[in-house]
Each structure stands twice: as structure tokens, then as C-alpha cells.
N, C-alpha and C positions, 0 to 999 in steps of 0.2 A: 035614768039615763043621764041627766042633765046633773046628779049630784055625781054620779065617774066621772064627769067631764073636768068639776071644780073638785075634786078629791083630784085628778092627776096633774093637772094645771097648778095646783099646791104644791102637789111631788114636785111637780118640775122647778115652781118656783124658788124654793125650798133648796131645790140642787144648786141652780147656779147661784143664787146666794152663796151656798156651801164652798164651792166651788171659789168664785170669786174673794170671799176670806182667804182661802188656802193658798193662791198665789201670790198675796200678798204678804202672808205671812210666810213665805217659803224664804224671801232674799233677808227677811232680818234673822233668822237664824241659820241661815251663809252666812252673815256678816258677823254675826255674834259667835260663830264657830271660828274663823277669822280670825274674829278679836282674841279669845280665849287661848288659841296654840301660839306659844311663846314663837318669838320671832329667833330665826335661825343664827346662830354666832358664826359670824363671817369665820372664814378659815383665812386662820391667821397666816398671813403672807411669810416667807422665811426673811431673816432677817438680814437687809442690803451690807455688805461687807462695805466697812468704812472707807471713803474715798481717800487717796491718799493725801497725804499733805501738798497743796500745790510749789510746785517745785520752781524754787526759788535759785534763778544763780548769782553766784556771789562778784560784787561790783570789782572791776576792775579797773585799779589807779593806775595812769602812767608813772613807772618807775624812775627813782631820780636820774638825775642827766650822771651818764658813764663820769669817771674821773679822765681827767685830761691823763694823753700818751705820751705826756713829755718825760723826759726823765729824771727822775728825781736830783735835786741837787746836792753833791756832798762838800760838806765844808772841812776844808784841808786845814792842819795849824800850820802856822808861819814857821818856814825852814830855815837855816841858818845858812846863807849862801857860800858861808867861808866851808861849809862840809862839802864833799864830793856826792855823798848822797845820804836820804836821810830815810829811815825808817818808818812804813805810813803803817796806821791802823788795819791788822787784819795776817799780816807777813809779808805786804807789799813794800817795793819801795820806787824813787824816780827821781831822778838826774836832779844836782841844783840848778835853776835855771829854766824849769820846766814845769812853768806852772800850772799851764792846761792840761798837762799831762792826764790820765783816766789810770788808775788801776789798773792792774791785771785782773783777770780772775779765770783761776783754774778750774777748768773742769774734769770730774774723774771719770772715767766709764760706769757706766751703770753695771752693776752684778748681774750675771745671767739668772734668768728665772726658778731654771732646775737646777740645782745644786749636785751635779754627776760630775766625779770625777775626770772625766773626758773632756767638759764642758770648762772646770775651772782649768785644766791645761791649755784649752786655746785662747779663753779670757786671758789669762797670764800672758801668753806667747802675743798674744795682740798688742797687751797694753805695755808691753818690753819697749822698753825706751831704745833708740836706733844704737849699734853696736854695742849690746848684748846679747851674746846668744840667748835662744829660748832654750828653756825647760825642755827636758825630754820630757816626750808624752808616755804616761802608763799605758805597756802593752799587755795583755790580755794572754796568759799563756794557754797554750796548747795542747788540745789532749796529744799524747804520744800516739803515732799510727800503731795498729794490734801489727804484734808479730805474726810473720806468716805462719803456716801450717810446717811441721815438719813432715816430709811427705818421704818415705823408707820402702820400698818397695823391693821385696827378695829378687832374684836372679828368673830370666825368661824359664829354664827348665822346671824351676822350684814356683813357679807361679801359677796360680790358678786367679780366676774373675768371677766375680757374680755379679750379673747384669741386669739392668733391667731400662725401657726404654717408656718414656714419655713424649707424646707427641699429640703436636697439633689438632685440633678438627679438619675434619675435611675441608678444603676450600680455603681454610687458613692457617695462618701464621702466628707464633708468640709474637708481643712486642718486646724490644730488647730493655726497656725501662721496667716492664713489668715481670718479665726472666729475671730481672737483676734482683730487684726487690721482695718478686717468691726466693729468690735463692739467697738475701741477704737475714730474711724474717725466719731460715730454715737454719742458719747459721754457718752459710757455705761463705766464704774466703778465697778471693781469688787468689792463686798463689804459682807455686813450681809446674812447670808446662805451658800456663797461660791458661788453666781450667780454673773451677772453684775448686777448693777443698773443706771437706766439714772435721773442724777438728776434737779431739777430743779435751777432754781436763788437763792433760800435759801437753797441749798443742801436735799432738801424732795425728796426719789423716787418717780418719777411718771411713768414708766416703768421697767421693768426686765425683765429679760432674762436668763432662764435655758436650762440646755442641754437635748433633747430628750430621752436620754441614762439613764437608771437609776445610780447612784441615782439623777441624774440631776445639780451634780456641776463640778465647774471647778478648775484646781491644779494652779496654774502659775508657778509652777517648772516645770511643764508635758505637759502641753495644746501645748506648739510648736511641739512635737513631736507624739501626737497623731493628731484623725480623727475623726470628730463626723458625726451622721447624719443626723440633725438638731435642730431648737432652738425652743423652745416655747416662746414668747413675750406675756406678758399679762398685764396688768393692776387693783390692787386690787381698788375697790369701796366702800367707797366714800374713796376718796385720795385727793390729794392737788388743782387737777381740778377738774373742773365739771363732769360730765359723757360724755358729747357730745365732749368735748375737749379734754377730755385722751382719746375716738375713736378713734378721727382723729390724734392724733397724734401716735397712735398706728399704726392706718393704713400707715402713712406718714412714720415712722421710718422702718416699715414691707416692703415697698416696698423698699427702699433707701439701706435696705442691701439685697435685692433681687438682686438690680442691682448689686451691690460690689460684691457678690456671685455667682451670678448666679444660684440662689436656685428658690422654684416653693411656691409660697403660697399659704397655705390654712388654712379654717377656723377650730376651735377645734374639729370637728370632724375628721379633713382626706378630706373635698371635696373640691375641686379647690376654690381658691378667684375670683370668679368672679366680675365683676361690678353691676350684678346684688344680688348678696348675699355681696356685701357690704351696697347696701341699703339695705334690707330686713334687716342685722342686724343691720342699723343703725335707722330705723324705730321701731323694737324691742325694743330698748334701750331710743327711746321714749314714749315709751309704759308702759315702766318698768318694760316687762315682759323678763326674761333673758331665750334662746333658751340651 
């Protein structure tokens, strides 16, 4: 019994001995683990953009003192008093007798900027010394006004019409600026009656064009500033084309200011222009019976 007691009391001894080395020996191989791993290379910081040069401003000197305002002195040569006058440097001259006298000095106008003939006409006329007439000024010639329409219309018995009518939207009205210029962009010509007329290559109406409005003409002192409410386009028979050709071309000019307008066409009665009553009157018309 008493030899287990000094057999485990040995064990035990035995341990914390054991035990006591190992904690001790535990921190020098941390510290030697430590020492052995290379130490970390710092991360290299990106590199400071150089500061710039300190900014230096440059001395300033008081600049020398202004030249005096006086005026310069000119020295004259000695004149001959027995002359009446005598000739100075430059194409001036002054009285004998007149010593202080000062020169002339002429000045000329300055050249205008723009070099346009318009421009060197009123330069000129300006710098015209007092009774001289001026220059006539270059005048800009003139387109010729286009000749009217020759407008030839057969006799009331011998005459037939093809009509057709444009007119306003509801509620409104053309403006007479904007009438003028669909009828000017269509190549209609105010002319005989006081209507438009569209003419052909030898100047012969082959369409017109009067206003809805009694009496049916137009002013061109006035037309921009009024309002119609539409046009009647017709064609008298027989004219410079055939009949089937002043149709269609009736038709064609009647739509073209339709678009420019914005107007609603229709045929000489008041009913819509349909596509089907444009044949129907163009079947008519060969027919040669007029509806």
C-alpha cells in the first residue's frame, strides 16, 4: 500500500515537472517562430505627384515718368522778308512777317472700311470740296416687271367653263398673304379682270383664278391684309390646250394649292371632289356634254 502511494506521488511529481518545462518552453518557440517569418514589406505607398513649382510673380518696376505734353518745337529757316511768302518744309507756306505762324496740316478722311461701291460713292460725295457737284451714285438696275398673261377668251355663245372650287375650312378663312403666295409658288399672275392668270410658255392664259367673294377680284394694295373664302379655278374652252389637258391640269393646280392651303375641294356646284366625280367629269368632257 505505502509503495502505490510513493509510485503515484512520483507520477505526479514527474508531471508537473513535465508540465512546468513545457510552458516554459512554449514562448521561446513563439518567439523563434517570430523571428524566422520574414517580416512583411510594407506596401509601397503610390508615388506623391510632384508639388508644383512655388509660384513666383514677377517684380514690378514703376515705369519711367510719361514724356512731357508739350509740343514739340520746330525750327523754321530764316525767310527773306523782301518775299511775299516763302515756301516751308512739307508744301506749306506763311506770310513774311509772321513768325509764330504754325503750319498747316491737312488732314484727309479716312477710307471707309468696306470697299463697296455704294460706299466709295458717298466717301467721294462727302469729301467734294464746296461747289462741286457730286458724283452720281451707281444705281442697281431693275429686274423688268414679267409681262402680263394674254388672256383671249372666245365669244359667250362659243364658250364653255371647267370649274372647280376651293374653299376654306369650316369656321375659317384664307389669309390674303398666304392666297397670294400659294398662287404666286403655282405660277398664277395677276393680270386682265383683276384675277390671277397662270400662263403658258407663250404667255396665253390657260387657268384663272377669281375670288369666291363678289365681285370676285383682287387689290394688291389690299389682298395682304384681308381674308377670302375661297377661289374659283376655271378654265375657258377652247383655250391654248385641248380640253382633256386644261382638265388635268386644272385638276393638278386645284390640288397643289389644296396642299399649300389647306382648303377642301370641290366641284362647281359645292359637292366634295371626290375621285370618283373627277372621272365622271372627266368622262363628261369626253363626251362633250358639259354637266
Amino acid at each position: 500500500m505505502s509503495e502505490l502511494r510513493w509510485t503515484l506521488l512520483i507520477i505526479g511529481v514527474l508531471f508537473i515537472v513535465a508540465l512546468a518545462w513545457w510552458e516554459r518552453r512554449r514562448p521561446r518557440q513563439a518567439s523563434g517562430a517570430l523571428a524566422r517569418t520574414p517580416p512583411r514589406e510594407e506596401a509601397e505607398a503610390p508615388p506623391r505627384p510632384p508639388r508644383d513649382a512655388a509660384l513666383t510673380l514677377p517684380e514690378v518696376h514703376v515705369g519711367e515718368p510719361l514724356g512731357s505734353h508739350e509740343l514739340p518745337v520746330i525750327e523754321l529757316p530764316e525767310l527773306d522778308p523782301t518775299q511775299p511768302e516763302a515756301a516751308l518744309p512739307g508744301g506749306t507756306a506763311r506770310t513774311a512777317g509772321s513768325a509764330d505762324a504754325v503750319p498747316e496740316v491737312s488732314t484727309a478722311p479716312a477710307p471707309p472700311s468696306v470697299a463697296t461701291p455704294a460706299a466709295a460713292a458717298r466717301a467721294a460725295e462727302d469729301s467734294a470740296p464746296a461747289g462741286v457737284p457730286p458724283l452720281p451714285r451707281e444705281v442697281l438696275p431693275e429686274l423688268p416687271a414679267p409681262a402680263p398673261p394674254v388672256v383671249h377668251w372666245p365669244p359667250d355663245e362659243e364658250r364653255r367653263i371647267l370649274a372647280l372650287r376651293l374653299v376654306a375650312p369650316i369656321s375659317e378663312r384664307f389669309a390674303g398673304r398666304s392666297l397670294r403666295q400659294a398662287l404666286a409658288a403655282e405660277g398664277f399672275v395677276l393680270g386682265q379682270f383683276a384675277i390671277f392668270h397662270k400662263p403658258d410658255e407663250e404667255r396665253r392664259a390657260v387657268l384663272s383664278a377669281a375670288s369666291l367673294t363678289r365681285p370676285g377680284t383682287f387689290d394688291m394694295q389690299t389682298m395682304d391684309s384681308q381674308h377670302y373664302g375661297g377661289l374659283s379655278l376655271f378654265a375657258v374652252l377652247p383655250g391654248p390646250k385641248s380640253p382633256p389637258q386644261a382638265f388635268e391640269e386644272l385638276v393638278f393646280t386645284a390640288r397643289n394649292l389644296s396642299e399649300r392651303l389647306h382648303g377642301v375641294l370641290q366641284d362647281e356646284r359645292g359637292s366634295p371632289l371626290t375621285p370618283a366625280r373627277i372621272a365622271q367629269l372627266r368622262e363628261q368632257l369626253r363626251e362633250g356634254t358639259a354637266s
